[in-house]
Each structure stands twice: as C-alpha cells, then as structure tokens.
C-alpha positions as CSV (number, residue, x, y, z in Angstrom):
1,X,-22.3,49.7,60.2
2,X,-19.4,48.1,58.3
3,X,-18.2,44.3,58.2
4,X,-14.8,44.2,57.0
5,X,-11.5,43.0,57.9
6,X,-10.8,44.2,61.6
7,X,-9.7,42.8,64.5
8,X,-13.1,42.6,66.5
9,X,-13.4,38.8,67.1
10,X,-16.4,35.9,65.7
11,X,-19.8,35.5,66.6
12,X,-20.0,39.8,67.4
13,X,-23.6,40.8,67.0
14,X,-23.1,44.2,65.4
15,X,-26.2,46.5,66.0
16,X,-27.2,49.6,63.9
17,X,-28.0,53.1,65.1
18,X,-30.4,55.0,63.7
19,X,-32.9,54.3,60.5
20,X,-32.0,55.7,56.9
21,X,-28.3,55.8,58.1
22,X,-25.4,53.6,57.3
23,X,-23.3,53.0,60.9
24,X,-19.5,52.4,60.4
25,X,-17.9,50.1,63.3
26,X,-14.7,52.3,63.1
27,X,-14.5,53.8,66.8
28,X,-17.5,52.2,67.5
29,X,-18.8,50.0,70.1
30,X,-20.2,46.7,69.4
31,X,-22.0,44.5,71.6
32,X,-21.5,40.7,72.2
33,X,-25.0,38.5,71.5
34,X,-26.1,37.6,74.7
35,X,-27.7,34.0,75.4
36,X,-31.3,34.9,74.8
37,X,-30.1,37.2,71.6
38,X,-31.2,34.8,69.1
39,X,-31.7,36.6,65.8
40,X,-34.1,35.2,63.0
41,X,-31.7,36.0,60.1
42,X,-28.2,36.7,60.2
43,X,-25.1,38.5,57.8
44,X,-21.6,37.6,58.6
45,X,-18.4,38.4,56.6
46,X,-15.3,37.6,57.4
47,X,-14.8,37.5,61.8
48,X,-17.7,39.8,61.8
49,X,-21.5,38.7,62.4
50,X,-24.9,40.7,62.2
51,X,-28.6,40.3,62.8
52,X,-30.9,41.3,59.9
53,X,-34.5,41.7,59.3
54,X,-36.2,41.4,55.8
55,X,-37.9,44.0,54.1
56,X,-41.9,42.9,54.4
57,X,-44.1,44.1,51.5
58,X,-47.6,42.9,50.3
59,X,-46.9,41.8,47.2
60,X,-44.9,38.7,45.6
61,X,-41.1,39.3,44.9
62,X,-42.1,39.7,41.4
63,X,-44.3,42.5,41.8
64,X,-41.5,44.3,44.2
65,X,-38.6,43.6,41.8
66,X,-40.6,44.9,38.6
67,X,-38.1,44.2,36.3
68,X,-39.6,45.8,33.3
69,X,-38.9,44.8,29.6
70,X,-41.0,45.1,26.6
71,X,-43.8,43.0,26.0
72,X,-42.3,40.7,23.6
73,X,-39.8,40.0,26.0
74,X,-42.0,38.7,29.2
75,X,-41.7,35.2,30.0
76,X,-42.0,32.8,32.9
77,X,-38.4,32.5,33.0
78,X,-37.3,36.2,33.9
79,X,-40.5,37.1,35.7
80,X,-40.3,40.4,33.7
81,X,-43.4,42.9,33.9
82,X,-44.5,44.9,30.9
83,X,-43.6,48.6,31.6
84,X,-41.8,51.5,30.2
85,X,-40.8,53.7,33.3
86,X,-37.5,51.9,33.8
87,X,-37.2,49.5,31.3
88,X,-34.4,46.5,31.3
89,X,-34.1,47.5,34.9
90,X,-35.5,47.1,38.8
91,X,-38.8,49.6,38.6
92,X,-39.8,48.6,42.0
93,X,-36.9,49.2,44.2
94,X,-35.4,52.8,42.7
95,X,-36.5,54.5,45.9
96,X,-33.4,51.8,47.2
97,X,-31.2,51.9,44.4
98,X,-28.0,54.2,44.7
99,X,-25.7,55.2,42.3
100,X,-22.6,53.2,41.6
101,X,-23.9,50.7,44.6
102,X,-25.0,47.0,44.5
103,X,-27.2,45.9,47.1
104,X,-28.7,43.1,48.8
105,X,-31.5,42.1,51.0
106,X,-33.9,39.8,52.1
107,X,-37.9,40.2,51.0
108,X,-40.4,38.7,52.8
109,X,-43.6,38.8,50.9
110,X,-47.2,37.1,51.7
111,X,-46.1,33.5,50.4
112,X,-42.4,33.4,50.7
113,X,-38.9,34.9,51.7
114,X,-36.4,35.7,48.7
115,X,-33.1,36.8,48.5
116,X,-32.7,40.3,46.0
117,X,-29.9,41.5,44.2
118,X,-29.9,44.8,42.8
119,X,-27.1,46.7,40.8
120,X,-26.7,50.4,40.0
121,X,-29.3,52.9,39.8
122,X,-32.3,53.8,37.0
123,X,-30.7,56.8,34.5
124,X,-27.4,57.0,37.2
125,X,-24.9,57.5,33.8
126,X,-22.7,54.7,34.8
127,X,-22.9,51.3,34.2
128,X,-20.5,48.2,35.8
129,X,-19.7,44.6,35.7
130,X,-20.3,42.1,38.7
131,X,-19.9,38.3,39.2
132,X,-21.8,36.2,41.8
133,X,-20.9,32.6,43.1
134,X,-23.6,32.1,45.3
135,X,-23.4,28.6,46.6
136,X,-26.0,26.9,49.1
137,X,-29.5,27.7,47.7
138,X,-31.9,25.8,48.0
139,X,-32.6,23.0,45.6
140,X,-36.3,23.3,45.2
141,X,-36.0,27.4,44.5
142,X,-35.5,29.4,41.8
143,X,-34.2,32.3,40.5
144,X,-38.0,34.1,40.1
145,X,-36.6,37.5,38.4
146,X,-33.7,36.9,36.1
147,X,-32.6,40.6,35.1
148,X,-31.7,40.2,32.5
149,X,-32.4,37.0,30.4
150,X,-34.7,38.1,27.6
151,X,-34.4,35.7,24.5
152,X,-35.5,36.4,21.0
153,X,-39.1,35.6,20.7
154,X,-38.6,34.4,16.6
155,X,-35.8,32.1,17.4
156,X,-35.9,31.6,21.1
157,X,-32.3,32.0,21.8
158,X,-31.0,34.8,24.0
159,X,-31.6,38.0,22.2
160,X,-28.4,39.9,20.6
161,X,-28.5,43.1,23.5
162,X,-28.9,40.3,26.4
163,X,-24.9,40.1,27.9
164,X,-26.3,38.7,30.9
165,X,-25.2,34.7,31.9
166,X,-27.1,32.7,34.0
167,X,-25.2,29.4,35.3
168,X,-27.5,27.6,37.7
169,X,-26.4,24.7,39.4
170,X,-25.5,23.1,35.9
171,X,-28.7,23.5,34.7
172,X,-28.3,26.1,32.1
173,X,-25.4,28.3,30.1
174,X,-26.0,31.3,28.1
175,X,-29.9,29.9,28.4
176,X,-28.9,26.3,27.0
177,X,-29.6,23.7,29.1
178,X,-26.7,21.3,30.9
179,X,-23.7,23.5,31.3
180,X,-21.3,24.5,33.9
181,X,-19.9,27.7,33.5
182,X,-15.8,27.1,33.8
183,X,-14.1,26.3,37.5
184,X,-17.7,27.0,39.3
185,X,-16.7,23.5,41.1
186,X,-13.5,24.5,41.9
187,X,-14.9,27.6,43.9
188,X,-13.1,27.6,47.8
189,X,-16.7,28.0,49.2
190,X,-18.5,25.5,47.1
191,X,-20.7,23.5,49.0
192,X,-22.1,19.6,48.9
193,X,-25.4,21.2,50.0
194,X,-27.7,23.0,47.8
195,X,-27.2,24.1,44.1
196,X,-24.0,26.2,42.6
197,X,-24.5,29.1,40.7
198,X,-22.5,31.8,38.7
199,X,-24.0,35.1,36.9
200,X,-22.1,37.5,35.4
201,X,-24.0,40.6,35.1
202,X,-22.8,43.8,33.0
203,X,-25.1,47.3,32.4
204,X,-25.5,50.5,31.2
205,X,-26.3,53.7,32.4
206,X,-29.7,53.7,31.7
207,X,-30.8,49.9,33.6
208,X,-30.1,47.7,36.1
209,X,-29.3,44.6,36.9
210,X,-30.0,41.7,39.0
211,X,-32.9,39.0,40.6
212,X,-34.5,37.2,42.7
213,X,-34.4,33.9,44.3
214,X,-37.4,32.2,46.3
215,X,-38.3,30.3,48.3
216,X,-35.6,29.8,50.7
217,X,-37.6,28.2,52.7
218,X,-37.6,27.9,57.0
219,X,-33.7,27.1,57.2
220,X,-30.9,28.2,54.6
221,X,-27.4,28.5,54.6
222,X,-26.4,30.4,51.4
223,X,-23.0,32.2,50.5
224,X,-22.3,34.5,47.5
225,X,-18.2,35.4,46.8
226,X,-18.5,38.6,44.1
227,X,-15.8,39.9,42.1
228,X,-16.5,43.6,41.0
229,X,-15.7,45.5,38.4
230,X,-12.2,44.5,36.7
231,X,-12.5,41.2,38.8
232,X,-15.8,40.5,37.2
233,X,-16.1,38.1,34.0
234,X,-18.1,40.8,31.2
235,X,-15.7,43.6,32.4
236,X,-15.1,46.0,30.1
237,X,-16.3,43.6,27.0
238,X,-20.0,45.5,26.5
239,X,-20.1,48.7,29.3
240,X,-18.3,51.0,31.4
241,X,-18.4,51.5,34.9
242,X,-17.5,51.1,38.4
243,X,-19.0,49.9,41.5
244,X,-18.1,51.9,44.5
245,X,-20.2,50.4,47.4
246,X,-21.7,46.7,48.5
247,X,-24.3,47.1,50.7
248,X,-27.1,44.5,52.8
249,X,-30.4,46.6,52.9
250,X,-32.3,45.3,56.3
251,X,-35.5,46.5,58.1
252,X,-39.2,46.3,57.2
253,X,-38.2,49.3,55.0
254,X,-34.3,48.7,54.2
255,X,-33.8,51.9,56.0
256,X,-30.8,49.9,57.4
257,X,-27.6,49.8,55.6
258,X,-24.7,47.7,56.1
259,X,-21.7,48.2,54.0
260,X,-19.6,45.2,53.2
261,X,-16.0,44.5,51.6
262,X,-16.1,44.1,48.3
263,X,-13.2,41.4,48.1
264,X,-14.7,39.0,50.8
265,X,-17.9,36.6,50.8
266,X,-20.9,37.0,52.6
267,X,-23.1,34.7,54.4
268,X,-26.8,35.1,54.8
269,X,-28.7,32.2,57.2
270,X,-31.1,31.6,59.7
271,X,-30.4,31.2,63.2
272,X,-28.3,33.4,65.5
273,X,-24.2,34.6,65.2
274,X,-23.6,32.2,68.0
275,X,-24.4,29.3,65.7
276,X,-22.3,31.0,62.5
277,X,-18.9,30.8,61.8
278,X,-17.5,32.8,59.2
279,X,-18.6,32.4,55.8
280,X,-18.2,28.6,55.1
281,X,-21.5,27.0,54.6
282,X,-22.7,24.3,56.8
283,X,-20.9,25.1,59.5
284,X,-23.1,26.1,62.1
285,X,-22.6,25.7,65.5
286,X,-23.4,23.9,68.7
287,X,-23.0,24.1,72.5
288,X,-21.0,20.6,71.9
289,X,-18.9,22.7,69.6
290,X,-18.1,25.2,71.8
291,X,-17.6,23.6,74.6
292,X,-14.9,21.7,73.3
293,X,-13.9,24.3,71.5
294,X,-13.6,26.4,74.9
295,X,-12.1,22.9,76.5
296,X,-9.0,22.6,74.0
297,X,-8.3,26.5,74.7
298,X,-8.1,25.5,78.7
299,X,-6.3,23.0,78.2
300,X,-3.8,25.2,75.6
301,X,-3.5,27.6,78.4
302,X,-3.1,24.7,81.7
303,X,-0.3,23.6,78.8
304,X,1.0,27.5,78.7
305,X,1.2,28.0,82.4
306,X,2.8,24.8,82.9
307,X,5.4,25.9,80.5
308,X,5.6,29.6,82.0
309,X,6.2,27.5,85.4
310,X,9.0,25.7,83.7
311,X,10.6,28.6,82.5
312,X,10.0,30.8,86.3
313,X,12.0,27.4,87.6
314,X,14.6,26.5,85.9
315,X,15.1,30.5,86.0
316,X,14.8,30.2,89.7
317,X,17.9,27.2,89.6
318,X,20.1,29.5,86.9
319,X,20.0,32.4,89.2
320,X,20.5,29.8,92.4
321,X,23.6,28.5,90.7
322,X,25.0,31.6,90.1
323,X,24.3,32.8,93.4
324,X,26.5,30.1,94.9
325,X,29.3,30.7,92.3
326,X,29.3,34.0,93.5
327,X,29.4,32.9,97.1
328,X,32.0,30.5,96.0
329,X,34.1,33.4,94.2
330,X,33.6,35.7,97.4
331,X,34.9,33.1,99.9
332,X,38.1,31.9,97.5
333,X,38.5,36.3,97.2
334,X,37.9,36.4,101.2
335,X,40.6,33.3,101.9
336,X,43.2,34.8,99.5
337,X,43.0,38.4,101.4
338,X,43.4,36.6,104.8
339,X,46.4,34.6,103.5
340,X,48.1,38.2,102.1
341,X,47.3,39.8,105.6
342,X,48.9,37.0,107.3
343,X,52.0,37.4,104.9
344,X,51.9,41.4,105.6
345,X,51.5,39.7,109.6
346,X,54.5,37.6,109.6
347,X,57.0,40.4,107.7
348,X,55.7,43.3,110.2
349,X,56.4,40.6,113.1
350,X,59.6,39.9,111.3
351,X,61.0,43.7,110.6
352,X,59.7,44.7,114.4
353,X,62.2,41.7,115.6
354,X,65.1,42.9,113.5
355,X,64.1,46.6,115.1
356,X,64.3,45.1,118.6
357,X,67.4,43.4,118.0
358,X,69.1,46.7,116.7
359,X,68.1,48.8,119.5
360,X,69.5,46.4,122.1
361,X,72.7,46.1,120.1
362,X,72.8,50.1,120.4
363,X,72.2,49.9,124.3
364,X,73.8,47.6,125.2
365,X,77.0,49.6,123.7
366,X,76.0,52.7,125.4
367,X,75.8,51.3,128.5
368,X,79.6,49.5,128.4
369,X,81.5,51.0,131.0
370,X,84.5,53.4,130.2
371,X,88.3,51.3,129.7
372,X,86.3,48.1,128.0
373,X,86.5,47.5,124.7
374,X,83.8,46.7,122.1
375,X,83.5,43.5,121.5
376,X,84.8,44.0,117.8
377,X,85.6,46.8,115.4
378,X,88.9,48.2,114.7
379,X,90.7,51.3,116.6
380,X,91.1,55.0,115.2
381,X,94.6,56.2,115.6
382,X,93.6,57.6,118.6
383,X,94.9,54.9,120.3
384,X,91.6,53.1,120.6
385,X,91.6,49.9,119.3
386,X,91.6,46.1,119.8
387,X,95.0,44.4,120.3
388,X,96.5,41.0,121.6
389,X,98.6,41.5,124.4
390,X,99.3,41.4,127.9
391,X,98.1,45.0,128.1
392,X,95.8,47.5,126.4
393,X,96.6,51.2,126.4
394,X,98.3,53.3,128.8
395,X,97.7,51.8,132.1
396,X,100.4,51.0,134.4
397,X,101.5,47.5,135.8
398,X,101.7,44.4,134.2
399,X,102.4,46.5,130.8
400,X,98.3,46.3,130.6
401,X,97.8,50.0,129.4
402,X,95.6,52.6,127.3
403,X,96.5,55.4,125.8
404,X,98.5,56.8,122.6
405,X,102.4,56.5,123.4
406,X,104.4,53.0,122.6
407,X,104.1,50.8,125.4
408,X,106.1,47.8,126.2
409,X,104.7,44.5,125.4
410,X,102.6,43.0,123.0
411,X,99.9,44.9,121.5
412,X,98.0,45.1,117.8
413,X,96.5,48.6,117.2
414,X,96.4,51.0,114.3
C-alpha cells in the first residue's frame, strides 16, 4: 500500500493484501478502523494512517542488524560485529534490502523493541545520501548500531573513510561530545518530549548504511522528516547515487511493504489511528477531543443551514416583491387598455351619431313633398330656386308661381 498525499481523509486504517507484496491505495479500497480496531503500533504520513506489526526474531537488534566492520573497528558505541561477508554494511537484513531503497521497520527481539533503519543494498553499484530528523525518542534509549561511526583506534577520533554524522539530542557532533548540528531546533516537527537528533548518512556501492535505536519502551511517539538525495546534507561531497523508494517493512517477516513519500514525515507510535493525528508528535487523541471536535463541526453546519435559510428567505421576499411589481405593472397595463377602449367607445358612439344625423337629413329631404322648397340651397337655372316674394314659380293667383318664364312680382332666383 502507499501513504502519500491523496484525498482519503485522517485516522483511515489502511490494510495490506497479500504477503511479499507492496499494495498501492490508488483505485483501492480502504477501510475505516472500527471501534474495537485498536492496533498495537501504528504508521501515519500525512492524512493517511496504518496499523503495523514488528518484525519478531530471536536475537538482540545487534545480532539482526550485523553491521560488520573490521576488528579494529568494533566498539560499544557502533555495536559493530567482526565479519567480512558484507563489511561497513547491514549483514543481517540483505534478504530485506533492495536496491536504491531505504527502509524502515520495527524489531522486536527477546528484551526489547527497536526502531531500524536501513539504506541501499550489499554490492547494489549505487550509493546515495539521506538525512534523518527523528525527533521524539525516548530519552533513556540509544542508538545500539551506529552504521557507520568507526573512529581511529590510534587516535580515537572518527577515522578518515567514516563520512557518517551522528547528532544526538546535543550529545555529540562528528563523535565530540556537546554539539548541535545547525537549525536541528528550529526543525517544524521538533518536539519538547524526548531527544532531537540528525544523521546524515552517505554510501557506496559496496555498503550500507543505517542503525538501530532501543529501547522504545511501552509507549513512544517518535517522528523522522528525511531529505533524500540532493535534499540531503553529504550529497554529492563523498558518493553517488540515488534513492528511488522509502519503504516501512511490517510483519513477523517484513513481508509487508508500505511505500511512503519521500518529501513528507512519518510517524511511528503506539496506540490506534483513532488516537493519531498526522505526524506532529504528542498529539494523540481522545474521545473529549473528538467529541468536541465533532461538536464545533454541528454547530459549523446548524450555523450553515441557518445561513442557507437566510439566503432561501430573503430569496423567497426578492421574488415576492417582484411578483407584486409585476402585478402592479399588469394592472397600470390593464387600466391604460380599458381607458383607450373607452376612447375607441366614445369616438365610435360619436361617428355613429354624426351617421344618424346624416341619414335623417337625407330622408327627411326625400320625403318633402313636390312644390316646397328646401329649406336652403340655391336654384339651378331651371327655375328652381329660393326667392323673396309674394310668389314662387309659375303658379297662378296671387302672382305665387313656379316655373321658368318671368313672372310678375317679387322674386330672387338665378
């Protein structure tokens, strides 16, 4: 399986498949630690959070480790074994080694539990540079297998083919005692609780590096921040190489393989991912914790839907208002039509009077009897006409006559 940077939330117990076989969470499911789910040992990086089991052997770390150097070399202080089948490297793990690879694990032998580093592989042809902060380690431990820290056994002083540094907690510095190595204090993820350290490993093609740390004791809380290759302090100054991989070995064998980020801490403690949170030390958990923690996010959302139900009614009111704007438009639209219709009423009622009038001006002069004159207008020459006289036309008597010829009396005509 893999623990990197994804979107799969804290506190997800990711569970491998299969021995010998590294498990990639990429389109894989991953299931949520239930509330009985309570593992020993756990590996988180980043959002991510695993279960892990220590490899179990019968013999102390030293003995597993068997970090060979010559004899003149051995000491207390880099629990070296005499040996020549892999020497300035990790005899006892090469069946775990890979090529280009650092790994990690946990080792639990017949008197205590250690944490192991290994880098490279025995006669792999490459070499490569790492550097450890591992902050939170126990105070009464210490680093059993240094590898390497060999000193000069004429003058005492670190021997002229050992590139290795070894800063722990303040304690020592190129193998003098009661340095810091630079900004180890100023480290994101340093930690008031336990010791500090920094080593800055480099090797060839032919070794290995790495070590050992014991005892950690019933409860620890430890995590290590690398920076690889050109991130790492020796790079490039003594040998070449490049590490590909980052790995966490876990199982009674280390059959299981979990491959980390190489840019992001880990954190390795006991208890279960429920109780870890990322990789800041000293943060575990409790069911306080979360339930505040799962308080303030009701409470965010209560304060989400009460804003959602804001927002739905002063929506509700915007689209009310314009409703009756509308209504108000349609009613001042509906009022202006009925005033033009009674307009259009009035001048129909109007022109249908005038029409009336006309036609009983026309029968009413279609229906004057014959010999009466029009009321007004003017006479053709025809003799009809209107005149001023005692008589109109040709009648007889009284000089009151109609017709064409001259007529005695008084009379207007054309």
């Amino acid at each position: 399986m893999r623990i990197t940077d994804s979107t799969l939330t804290r506190r997800t117990v990711l569970t491998t498949l299969g021995a010998g076989t590294g498990v990639s969470l990429v389109g894989s499911s991953v299931a949520w630690a239930g509330a009985n789910d309570s593992p020993t040992y756990v590996l988180a990086q980043g959002d991510q959070c695993a279960s892990v089991q220590p490899i179990r052997g019968e013999v102390p770390v030293r003995e597993f480790y068997e970090y060979q150097l010559p004899s003149r070399y051995l000491s207390d202080e880099n629990g070296a074994v005499d040996g020549d089948e892999a020497l300035y490297a990790s005899a006892g793990t090469v069946d775990l080694q890979r090529e280009q690879t650092s790994i990690a694990f946990l080792y639990q032998g017949p008197d205590r539990l250690s944490l192991v580093v290994v880098h490279g592989r025995v006669d792999a042809g490459d070499g490569g540079s790492v550097t450890f902060d591992v902050f939170g380690l126990p105070e009464d431990g210490r680093w059993l297998v240094k590898d390497d820290l060999y000193r000069d056994p004429e003058t005492g002083a670190l021997a002229a083919t050992n590139y290795d540094r070894w800063y722990v907690g303040g304690a020592e510095s190129d193998g003098t005692e009661g340095a810091d190595p630079p900004d180890l204090d100023d480290t994101e993820s340093d930690s008031s609780d336990g010791a500090s350290h920094r080593i800055d490993w480099t090797w060839g093609s032919a070794g290995t590096d790495g070590g050992a740390f014991g005892d950690l004791g019933d409860e620890f809380d430890i995590v290590v921040e690398p920076a690889f290759n050109d991130a790492a302090t020796l790079s490039g100054q003594h040998y070449e190489g490049t590490v590909t991989a980052w790995q966490f070995l876990s199982g009674p064998d280390g059959t299981e393989r979990i491959s980390l980020g190489r840019e992001a801490p880990i954190r390795i403690a006991t208890g279960g991912c429920d109780e870890v949170d990322g990789t800041t030390p000293g943060t575990q958990g409790s069911d306080e914790e979360e339930r505040k923690d799962e308080n303030e996010e009701e409470e965010d959302e209560g304060e989400k839907e009460d804003e959602n139900e804001e927002e739905e009614d002063e929506k509700e009111e915007d689209e009310g208002e314009r409703e009756d704007e509308n209504e108000e438009e349609e009613d001042e639209k509906e009022e202006e039509e009925g005033e033009r219709e009674d307009e259009n009423e009035e001048e129909r009622e109007r022109e249908d009077e005038n029409e009336e009038e006309d036609e009983k001006e026309e029968r009413e002069g279609e229906n004057e009897p014959p010999g009466k004159p029009p009321d007004r207008g003017n006479a053709p020459e025809n003799g009809r006409g209107r005149g001023r006289g005692r008589g109109r036309g040709n009648g007889p008597e009284n000089g009151r006559r109609r017709g064409n010829g001259p007529a005695p009396g008084r009379g207007r005509g054309h």
